[in-house]
BASE-84539 format. One record per residue: residue number from 1; z, x, y of N, C-alpha, C in turn. Coordinates in nm, 2 decimals. Example, Ala and Ser with C-alpha at 12.3 -4.5 7.8 and 13.67 -1.06 7.14 Angstrom:
2
k:1 nzz:0.78 nxx:1.32 nyy:-0.57 cazz:0.78 caxx:1.23 cayy:-0.45 czz:0.78 cxx:1.32 cyy:-0.33
k:2 nzz:0.71 nxx:1.28 nyy:-0.22 cazz:0.71 caxx:1.37 cayy:-0.11 czz:0.79 cxx:1.29 cyy:0.00
//
This chain:
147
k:1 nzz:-1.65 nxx:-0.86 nyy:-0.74 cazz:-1.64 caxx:-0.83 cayy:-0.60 czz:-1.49 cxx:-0.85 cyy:-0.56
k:2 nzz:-1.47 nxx:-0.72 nyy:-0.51 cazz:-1.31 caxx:-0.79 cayy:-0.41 czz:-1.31 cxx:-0.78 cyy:-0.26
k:3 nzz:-1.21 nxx:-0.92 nyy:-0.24 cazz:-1.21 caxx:-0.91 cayy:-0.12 czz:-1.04 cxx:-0.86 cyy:-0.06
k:4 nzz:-1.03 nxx:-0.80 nyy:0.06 cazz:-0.89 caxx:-0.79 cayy:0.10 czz:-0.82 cxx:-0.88 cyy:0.23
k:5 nzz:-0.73 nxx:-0.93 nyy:0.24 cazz:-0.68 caxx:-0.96 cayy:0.31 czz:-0.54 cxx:-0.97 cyy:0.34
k:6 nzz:-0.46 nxx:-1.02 nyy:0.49 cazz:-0.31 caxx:-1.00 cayy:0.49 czz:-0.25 cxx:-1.08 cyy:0.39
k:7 nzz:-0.10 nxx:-1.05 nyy:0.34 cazz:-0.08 caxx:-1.12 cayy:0.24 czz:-0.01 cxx:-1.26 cyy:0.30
k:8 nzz:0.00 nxx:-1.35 nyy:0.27 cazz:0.08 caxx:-1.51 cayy:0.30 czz:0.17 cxx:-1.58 cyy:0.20
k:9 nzz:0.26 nxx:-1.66 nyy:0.29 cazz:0.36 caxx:-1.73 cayy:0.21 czz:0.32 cxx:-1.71 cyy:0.07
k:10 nzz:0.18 nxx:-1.77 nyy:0.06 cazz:0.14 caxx:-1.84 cayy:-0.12 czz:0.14 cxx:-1.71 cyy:-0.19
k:11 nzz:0.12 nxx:-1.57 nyy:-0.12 cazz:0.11 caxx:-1.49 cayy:-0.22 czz:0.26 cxx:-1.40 cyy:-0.31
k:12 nzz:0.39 nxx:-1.48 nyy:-0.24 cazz:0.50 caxx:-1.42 cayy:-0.32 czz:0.49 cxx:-1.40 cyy:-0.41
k:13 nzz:0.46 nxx:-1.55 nyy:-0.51 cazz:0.53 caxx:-1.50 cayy:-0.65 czz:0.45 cxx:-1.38 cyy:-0.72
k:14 nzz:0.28 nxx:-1.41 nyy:-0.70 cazz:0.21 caxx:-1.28 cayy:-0.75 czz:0.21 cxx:-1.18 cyy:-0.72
k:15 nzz:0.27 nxx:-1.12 nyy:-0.58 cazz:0.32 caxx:-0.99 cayy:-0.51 czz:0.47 cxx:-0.97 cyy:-0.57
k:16 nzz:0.55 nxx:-1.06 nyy:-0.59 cazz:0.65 caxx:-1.03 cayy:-0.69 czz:0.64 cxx:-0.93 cyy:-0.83
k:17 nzz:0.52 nxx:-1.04 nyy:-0.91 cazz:0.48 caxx:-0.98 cayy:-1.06 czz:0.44 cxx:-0.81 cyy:-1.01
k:18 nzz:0.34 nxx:-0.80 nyy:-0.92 cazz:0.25 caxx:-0.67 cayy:-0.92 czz:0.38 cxx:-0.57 cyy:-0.83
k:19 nzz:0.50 nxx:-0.61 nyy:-0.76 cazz:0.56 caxx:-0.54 cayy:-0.70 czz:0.65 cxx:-0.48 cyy:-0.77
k:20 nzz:0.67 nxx:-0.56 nyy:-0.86 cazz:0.75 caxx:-0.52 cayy:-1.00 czz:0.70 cxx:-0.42 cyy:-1.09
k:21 nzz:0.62 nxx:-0.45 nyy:-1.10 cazz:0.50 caxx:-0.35 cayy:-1.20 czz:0.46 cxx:-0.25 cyy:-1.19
k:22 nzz:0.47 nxx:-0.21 nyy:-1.03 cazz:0.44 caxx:-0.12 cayy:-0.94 czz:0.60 cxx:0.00 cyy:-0.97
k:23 nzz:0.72 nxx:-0.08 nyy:-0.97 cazz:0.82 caxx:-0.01 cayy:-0.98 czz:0.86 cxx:0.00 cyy:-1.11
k:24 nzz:0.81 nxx:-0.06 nyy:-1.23 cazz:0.75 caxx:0.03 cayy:-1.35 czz:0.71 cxx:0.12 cyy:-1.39
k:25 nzz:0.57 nxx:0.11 nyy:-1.30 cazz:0.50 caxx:0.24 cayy:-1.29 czz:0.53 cxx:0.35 cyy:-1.25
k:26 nzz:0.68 nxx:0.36 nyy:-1.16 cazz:0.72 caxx:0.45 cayy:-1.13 czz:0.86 cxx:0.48 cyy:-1.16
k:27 nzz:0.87 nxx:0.40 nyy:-1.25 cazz:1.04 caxx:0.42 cayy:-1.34 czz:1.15 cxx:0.37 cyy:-1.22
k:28 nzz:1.13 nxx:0.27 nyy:-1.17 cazz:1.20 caxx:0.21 cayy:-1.15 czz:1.19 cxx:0.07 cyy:-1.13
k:29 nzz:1.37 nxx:0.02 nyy:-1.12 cazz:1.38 caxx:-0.12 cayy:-1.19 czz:1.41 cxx:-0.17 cyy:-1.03
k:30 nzz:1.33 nxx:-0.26 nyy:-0.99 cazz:1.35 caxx:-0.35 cayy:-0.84 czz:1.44 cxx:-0.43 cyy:-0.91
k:31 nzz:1.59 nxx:-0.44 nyy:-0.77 cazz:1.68 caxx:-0.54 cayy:-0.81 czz:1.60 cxx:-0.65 cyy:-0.68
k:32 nzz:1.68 nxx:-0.80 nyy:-0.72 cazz:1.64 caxx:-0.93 cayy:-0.65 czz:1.63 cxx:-0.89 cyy:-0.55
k:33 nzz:1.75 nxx:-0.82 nyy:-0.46 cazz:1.72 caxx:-0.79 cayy:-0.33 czz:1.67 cxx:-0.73 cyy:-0.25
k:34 nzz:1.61 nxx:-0.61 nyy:-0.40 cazz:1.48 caxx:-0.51 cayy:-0.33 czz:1.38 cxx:-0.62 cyy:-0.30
k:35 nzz:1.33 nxx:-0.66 nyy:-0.38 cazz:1.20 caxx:-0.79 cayy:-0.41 czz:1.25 cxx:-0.87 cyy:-0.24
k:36 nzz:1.40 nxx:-0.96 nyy:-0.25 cazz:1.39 caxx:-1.06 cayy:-0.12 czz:1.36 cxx:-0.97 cyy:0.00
k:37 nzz:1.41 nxx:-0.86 nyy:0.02 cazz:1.41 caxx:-0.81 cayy:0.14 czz:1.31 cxx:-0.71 cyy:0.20
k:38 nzz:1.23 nxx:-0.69 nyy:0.11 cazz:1.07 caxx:-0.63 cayy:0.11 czz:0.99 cxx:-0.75 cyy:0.14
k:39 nzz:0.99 nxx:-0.86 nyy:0.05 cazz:0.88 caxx:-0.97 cayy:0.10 czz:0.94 cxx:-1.05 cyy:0.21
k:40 nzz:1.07 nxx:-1.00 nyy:0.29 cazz:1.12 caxx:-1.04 cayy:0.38 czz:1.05 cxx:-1.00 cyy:0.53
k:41 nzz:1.05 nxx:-0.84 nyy:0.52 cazz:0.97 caxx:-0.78 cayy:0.61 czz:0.83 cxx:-0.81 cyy:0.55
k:42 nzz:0.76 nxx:-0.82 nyy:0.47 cazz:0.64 caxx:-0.85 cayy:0.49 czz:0.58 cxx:-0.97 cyy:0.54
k:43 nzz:0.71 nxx:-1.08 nyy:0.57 cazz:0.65 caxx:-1.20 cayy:0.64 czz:0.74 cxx:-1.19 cyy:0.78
k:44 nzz:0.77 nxx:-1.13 nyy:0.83 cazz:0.83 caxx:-1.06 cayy:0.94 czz:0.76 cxx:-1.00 cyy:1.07
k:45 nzz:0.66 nxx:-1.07 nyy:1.16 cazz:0.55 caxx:-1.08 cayy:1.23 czz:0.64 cxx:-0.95 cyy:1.28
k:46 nzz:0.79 nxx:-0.93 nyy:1.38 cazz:0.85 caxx:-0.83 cayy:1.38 czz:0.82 cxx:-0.66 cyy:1.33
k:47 nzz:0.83 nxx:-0.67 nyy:1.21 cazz:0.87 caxx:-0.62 cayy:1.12 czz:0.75 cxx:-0.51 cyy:1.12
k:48 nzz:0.79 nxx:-0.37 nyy:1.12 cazz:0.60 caxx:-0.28 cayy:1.12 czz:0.53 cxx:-0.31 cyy:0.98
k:49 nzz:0.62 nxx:-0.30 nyy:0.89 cazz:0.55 caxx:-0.36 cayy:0.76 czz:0.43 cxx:-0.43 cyy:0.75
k:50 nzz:0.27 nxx:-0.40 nyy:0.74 cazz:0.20 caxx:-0.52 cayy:0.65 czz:0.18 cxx:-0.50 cyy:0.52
k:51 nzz:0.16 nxx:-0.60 nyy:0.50 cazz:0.11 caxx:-0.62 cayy:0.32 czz:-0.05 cxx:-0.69 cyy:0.33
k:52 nzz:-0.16 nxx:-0.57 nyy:0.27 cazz:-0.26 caxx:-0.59 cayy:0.24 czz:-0.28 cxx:-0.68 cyy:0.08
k:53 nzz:-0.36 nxx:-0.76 nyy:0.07 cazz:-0.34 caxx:-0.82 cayy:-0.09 czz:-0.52 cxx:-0.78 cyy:-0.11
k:54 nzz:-0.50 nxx:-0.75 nyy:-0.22 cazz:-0.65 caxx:-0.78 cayy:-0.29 czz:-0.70 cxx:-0.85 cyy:-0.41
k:55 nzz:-0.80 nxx:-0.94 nyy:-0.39 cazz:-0.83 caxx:-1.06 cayy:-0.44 czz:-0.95 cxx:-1.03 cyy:-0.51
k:56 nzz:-0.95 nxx:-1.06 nyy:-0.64 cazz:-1.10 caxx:-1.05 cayy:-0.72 czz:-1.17 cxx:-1.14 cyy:-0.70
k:57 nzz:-1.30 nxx:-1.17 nyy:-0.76 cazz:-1.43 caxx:-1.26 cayy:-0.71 czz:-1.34 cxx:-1.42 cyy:-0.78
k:58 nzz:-1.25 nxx:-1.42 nyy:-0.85 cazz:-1.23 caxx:-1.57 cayy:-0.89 czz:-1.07 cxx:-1.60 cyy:-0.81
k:59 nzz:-1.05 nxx:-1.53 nyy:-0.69 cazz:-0.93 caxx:-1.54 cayy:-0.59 czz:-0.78 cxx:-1.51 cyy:-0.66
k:60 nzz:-0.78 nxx:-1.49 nyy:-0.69 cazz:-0.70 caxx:-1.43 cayy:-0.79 czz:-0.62 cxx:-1.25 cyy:-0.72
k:61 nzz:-0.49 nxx:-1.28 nyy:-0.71 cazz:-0.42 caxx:-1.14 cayy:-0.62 czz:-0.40 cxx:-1.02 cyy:-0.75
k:62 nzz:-0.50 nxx:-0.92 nyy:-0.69 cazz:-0.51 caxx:-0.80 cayy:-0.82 czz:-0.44 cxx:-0.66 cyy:-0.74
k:63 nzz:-0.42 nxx:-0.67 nyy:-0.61 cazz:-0.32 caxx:-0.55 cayy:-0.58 czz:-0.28 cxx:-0.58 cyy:-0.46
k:64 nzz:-0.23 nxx:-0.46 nyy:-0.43 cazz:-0.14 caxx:-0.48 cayy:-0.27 czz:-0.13 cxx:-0.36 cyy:-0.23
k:65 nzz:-0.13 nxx:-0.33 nyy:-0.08 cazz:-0.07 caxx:-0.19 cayy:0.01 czz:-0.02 cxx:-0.21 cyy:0.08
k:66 nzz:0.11 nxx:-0.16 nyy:0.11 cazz:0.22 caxx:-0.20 cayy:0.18 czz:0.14 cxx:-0.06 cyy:0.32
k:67 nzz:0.15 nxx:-0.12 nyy:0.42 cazz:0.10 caxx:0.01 cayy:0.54 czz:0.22 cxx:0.01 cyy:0.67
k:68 nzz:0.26 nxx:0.11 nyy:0.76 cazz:0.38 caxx:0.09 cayy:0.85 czz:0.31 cxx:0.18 cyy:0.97
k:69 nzz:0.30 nxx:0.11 nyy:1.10 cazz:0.28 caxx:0.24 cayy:1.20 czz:0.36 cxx:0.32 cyy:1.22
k:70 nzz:0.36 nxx:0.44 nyy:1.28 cazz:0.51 caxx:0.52 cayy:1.28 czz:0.42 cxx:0.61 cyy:1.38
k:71 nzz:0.50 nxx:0.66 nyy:1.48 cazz:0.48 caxx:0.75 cayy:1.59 czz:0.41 cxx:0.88 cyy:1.56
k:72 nzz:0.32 nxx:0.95 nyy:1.57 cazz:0.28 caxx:1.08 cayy:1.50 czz:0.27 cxx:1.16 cyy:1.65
k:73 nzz:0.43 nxx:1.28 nyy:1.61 cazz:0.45 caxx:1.39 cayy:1.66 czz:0.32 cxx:1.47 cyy:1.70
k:74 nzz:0.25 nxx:1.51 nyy:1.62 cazz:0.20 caxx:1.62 cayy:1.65 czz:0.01 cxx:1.56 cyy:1.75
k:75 nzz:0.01 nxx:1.45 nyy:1.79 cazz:-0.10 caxx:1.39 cayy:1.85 czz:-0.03 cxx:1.30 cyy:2.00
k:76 nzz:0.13 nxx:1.29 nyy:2.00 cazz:0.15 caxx:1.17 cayy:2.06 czz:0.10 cxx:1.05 cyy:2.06
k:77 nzz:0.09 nxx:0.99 nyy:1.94 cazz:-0.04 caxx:0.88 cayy:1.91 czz:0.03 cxx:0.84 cyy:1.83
k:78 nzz:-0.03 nxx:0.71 nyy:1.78 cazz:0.01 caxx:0.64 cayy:1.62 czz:-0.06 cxx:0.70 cyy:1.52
k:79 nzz:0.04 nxx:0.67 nyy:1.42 cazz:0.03 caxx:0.72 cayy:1.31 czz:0.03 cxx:0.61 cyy:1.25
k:80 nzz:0.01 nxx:0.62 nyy:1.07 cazz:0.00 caxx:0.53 cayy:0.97 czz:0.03 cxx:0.58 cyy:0.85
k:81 nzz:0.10 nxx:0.54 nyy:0.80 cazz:0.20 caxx:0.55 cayy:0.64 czz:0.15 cxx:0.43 cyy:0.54
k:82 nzz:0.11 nxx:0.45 nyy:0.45 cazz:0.10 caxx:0.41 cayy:0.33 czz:0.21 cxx:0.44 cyy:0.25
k:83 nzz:0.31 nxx:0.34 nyy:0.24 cazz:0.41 caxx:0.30 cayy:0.14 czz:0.39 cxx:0.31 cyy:0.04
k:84 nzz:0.32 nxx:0.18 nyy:-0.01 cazz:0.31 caxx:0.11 cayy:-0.15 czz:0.13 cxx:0.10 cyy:-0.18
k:85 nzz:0.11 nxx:0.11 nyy:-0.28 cazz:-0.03 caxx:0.07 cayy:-0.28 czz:-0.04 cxx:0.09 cyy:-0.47
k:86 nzz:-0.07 nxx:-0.07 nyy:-0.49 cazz:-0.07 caxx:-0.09 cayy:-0.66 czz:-0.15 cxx:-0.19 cyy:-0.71
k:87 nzz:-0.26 nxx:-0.15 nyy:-0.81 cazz:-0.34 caxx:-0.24 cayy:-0.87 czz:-0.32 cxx:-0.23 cyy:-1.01
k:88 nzz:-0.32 nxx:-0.41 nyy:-1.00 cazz:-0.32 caxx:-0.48 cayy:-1.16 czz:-0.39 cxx:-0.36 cyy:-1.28
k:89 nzz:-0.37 nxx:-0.33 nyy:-1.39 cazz:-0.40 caxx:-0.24 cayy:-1.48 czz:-0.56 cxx:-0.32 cyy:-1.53
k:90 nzz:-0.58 nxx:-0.48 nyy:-1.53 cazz:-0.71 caxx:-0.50 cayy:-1.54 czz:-0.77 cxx:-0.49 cyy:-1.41
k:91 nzz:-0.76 nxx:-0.45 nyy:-1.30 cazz:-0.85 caxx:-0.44 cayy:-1.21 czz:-0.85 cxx:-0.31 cyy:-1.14
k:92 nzz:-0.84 nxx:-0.21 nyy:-1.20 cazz:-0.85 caxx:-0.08 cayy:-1.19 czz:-0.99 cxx:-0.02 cyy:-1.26
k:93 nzz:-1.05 nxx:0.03 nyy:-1.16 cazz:-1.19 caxx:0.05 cayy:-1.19 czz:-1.31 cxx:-0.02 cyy:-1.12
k:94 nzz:-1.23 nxx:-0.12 nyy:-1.05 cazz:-1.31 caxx:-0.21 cayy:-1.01 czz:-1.35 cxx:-0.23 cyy:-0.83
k:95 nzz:-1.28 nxx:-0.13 nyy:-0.79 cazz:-1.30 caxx:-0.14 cayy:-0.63 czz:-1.21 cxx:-0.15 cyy:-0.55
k:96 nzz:-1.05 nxx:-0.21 nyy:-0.62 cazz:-0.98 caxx:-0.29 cayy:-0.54 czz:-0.83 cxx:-0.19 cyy:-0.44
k:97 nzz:-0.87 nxx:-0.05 nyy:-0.49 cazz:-0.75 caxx:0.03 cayy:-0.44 czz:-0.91 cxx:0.07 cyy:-0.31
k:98 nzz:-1.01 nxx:0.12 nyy:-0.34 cazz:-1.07 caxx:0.14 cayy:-0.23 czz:-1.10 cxx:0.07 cyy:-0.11
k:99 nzz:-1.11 nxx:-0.08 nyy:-0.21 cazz:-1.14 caxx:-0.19 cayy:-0.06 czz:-1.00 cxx:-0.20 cyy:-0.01
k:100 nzz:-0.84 nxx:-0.17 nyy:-0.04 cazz:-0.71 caxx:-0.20 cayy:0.02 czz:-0.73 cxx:-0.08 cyy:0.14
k:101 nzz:-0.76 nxx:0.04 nyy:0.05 cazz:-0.76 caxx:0.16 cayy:0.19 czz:-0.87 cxx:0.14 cyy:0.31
k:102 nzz:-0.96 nxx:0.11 nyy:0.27 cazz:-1.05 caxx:0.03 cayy:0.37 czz:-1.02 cxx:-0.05 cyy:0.43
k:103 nzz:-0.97 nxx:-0.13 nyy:0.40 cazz:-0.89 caxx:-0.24 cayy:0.50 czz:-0.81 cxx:-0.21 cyy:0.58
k:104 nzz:-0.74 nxx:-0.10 nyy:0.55 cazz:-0.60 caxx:-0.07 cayy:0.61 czz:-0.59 cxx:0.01 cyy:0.73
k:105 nzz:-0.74 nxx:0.11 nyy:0.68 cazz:-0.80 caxx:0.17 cayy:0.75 czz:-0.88 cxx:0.14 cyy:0.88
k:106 nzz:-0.94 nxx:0.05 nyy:0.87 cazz:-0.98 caxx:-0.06 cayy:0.98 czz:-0.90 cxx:-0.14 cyy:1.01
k:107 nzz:-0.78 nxx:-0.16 nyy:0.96 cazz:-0.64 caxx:-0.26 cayy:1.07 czz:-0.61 cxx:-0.10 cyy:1.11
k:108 nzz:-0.56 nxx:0.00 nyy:1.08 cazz:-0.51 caxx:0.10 cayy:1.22 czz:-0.62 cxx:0.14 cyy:1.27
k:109 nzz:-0.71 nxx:0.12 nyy:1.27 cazz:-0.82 caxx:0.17 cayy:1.36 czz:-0.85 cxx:0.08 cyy:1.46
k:110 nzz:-0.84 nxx:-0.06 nyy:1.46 cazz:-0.78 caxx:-0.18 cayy:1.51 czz:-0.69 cxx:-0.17 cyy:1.63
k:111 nzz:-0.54 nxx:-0.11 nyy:1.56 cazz:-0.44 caxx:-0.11 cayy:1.63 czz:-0.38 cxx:0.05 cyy:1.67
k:112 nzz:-0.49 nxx:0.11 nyy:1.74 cazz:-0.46 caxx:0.23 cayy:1.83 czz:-0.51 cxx:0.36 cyy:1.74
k:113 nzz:-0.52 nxx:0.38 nyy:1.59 cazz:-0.62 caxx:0.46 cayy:1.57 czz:-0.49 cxx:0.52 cyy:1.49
k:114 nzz:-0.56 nxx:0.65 nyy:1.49 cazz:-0.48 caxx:0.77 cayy:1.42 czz:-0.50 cxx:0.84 cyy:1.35
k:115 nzz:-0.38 nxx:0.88 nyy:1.24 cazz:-0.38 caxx:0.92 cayy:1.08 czz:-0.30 cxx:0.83 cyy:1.01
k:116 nzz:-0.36 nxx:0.76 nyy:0.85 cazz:-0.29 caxx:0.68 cayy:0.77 czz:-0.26 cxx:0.82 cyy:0.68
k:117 nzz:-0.13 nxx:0.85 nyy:0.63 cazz:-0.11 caxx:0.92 cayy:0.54 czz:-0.03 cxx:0.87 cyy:0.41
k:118 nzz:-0.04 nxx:0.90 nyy:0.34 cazz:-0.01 caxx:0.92 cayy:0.20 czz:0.09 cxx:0.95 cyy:0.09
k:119 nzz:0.15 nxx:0.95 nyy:-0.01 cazz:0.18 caxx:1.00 cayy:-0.10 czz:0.13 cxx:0.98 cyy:-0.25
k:120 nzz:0.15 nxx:1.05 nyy:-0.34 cazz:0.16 caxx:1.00 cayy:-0.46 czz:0.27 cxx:1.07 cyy:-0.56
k:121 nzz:0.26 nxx:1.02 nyy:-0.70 cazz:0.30 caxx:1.15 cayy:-0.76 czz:0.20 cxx:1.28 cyy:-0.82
k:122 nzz:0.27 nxx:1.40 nyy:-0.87 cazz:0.16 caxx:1.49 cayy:-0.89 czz:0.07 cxx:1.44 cyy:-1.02
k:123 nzz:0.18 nxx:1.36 nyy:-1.06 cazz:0.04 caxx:1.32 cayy:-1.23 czz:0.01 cxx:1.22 cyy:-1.23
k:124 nzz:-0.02 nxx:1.16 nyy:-1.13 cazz:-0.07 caxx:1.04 cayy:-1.08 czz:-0.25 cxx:1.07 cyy:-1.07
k:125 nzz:-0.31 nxx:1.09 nyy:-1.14 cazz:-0.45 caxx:1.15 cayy:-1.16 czz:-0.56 cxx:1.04 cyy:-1.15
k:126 nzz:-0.53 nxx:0.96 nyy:-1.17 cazz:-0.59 caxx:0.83 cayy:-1.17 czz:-0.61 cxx:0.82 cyy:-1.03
k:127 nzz:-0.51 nxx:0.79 nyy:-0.99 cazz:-0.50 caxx:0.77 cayy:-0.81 czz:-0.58 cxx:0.85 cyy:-0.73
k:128 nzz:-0.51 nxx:0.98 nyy:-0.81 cazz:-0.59 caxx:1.09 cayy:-0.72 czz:-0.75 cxx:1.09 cyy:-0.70
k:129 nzz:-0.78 nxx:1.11 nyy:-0.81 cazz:-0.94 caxx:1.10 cayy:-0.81 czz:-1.02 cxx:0.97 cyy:-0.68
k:130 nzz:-0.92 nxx:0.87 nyy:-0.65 cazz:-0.95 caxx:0.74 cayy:-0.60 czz:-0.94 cxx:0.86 cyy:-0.41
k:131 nzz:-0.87 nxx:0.89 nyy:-0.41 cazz:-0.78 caxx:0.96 cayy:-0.30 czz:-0.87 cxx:1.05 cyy:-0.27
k:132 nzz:-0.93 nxx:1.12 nyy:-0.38 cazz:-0.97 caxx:1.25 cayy:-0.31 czz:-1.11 cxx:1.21 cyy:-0.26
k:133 nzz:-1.18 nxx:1.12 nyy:-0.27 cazz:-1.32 caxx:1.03 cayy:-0.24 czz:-1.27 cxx:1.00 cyy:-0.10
k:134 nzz:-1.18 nxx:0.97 nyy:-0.10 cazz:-1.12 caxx:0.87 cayy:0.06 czz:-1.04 cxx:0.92 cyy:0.16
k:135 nzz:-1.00 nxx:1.05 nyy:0.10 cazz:-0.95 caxx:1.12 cayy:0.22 czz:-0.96 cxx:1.29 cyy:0.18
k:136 nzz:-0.85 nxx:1.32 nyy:0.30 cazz:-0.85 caxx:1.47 cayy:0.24 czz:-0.70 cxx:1.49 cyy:0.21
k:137 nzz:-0.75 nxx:1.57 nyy:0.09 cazz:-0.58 caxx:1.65 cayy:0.04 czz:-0.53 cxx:1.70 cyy:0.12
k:138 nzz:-0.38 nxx:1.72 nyy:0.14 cazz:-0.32 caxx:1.83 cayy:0.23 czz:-0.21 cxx:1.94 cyy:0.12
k:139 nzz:-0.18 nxx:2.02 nyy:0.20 cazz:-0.12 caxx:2.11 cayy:0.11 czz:0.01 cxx:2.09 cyy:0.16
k:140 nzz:0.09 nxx:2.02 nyy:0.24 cazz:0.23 caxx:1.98 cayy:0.21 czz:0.29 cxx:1.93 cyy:0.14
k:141 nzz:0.41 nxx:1.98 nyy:0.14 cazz:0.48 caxx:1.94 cayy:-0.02 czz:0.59 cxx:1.83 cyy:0.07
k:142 nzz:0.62 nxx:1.78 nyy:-0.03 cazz:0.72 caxx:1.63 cayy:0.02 czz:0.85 cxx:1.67 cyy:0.00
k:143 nzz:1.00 nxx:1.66 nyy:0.09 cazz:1.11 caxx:1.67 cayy:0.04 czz:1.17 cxx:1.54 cyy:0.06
k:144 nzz:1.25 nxx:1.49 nyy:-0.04 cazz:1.36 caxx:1.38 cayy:0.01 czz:1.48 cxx:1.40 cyy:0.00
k:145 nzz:1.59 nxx:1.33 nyy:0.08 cazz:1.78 caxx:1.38 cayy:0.06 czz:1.80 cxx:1.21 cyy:0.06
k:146 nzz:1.88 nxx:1.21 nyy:-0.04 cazz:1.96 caxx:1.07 cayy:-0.02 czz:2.06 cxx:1.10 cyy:0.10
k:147 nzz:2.09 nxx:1.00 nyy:0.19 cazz:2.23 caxx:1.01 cayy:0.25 czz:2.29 cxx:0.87 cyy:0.27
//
């Protein structure tokens, strides 16, 4: 069974390991100050950032989703962004990316409603399959610019 909850002080150093692992998974290397200043805002009551953790039946931190409200244009209403969202490679399979979106999904429903949207990558297939059970696909494509 997992359960989800906000993340706290005690859960840095394990949100460290899986935060890391997370930027692995996507070919990239988090420097110290990505790590300090991400778990900076996540303990930052301020800060839109929360950090969902999810915890297997022996309490134990097996993932995380990072969620941000953000204004959505086209409703005049809140919106919801999903950042980050990454589970441990042994607890994949097990429930714990569906109980994070569920949770997350019931904290913005909580706090004024909306749409939580998404990203992933395209060969991210694993994910997908999790995603397409829990929401609906859209057909927009993503652009980014560094500046």
């Amino acid at each position: 069974m997992v359960t989800v909850r906000l993340a706290t002080d005690g859960d840095e150093a394990r949100w460290r390991e899986l935060f890391t692992a997370y930027g692995v998974f996507y070919e990239t290397d988090f420097s110290t100050d990505v790590l300090d200043g991400v778990w900076r805002w996540v303990r930052d009551p301020e800060h839109p950032l929360v950090c969902f953790v999810a915890e297997d039946a022996g309490g134990r931190v097996v993932g995380f989703a990072h969620v941000r409200e953000q204004p959505d244009t086209f409703t005049a209403g809140p919106g919801w962004y999903l950042d980050d969202l990454y589970t441990d490679e042994d607890a994949r399979g097990t429930g714990a990316a569906t109980a994070l979106i569920e949770a997350l999904a019931e904290y913005a429903a909580d706090h004024g409603g909306g749409t939580v949207r998404w990203i992933t990558a395209a060969d991210n297939e694993r994910a997908q399959r999790v995603y397409d059970r829990l929401a609906t696909r859209t057909t927009w494509v993503t652009y980014e610019k560094e500046v």
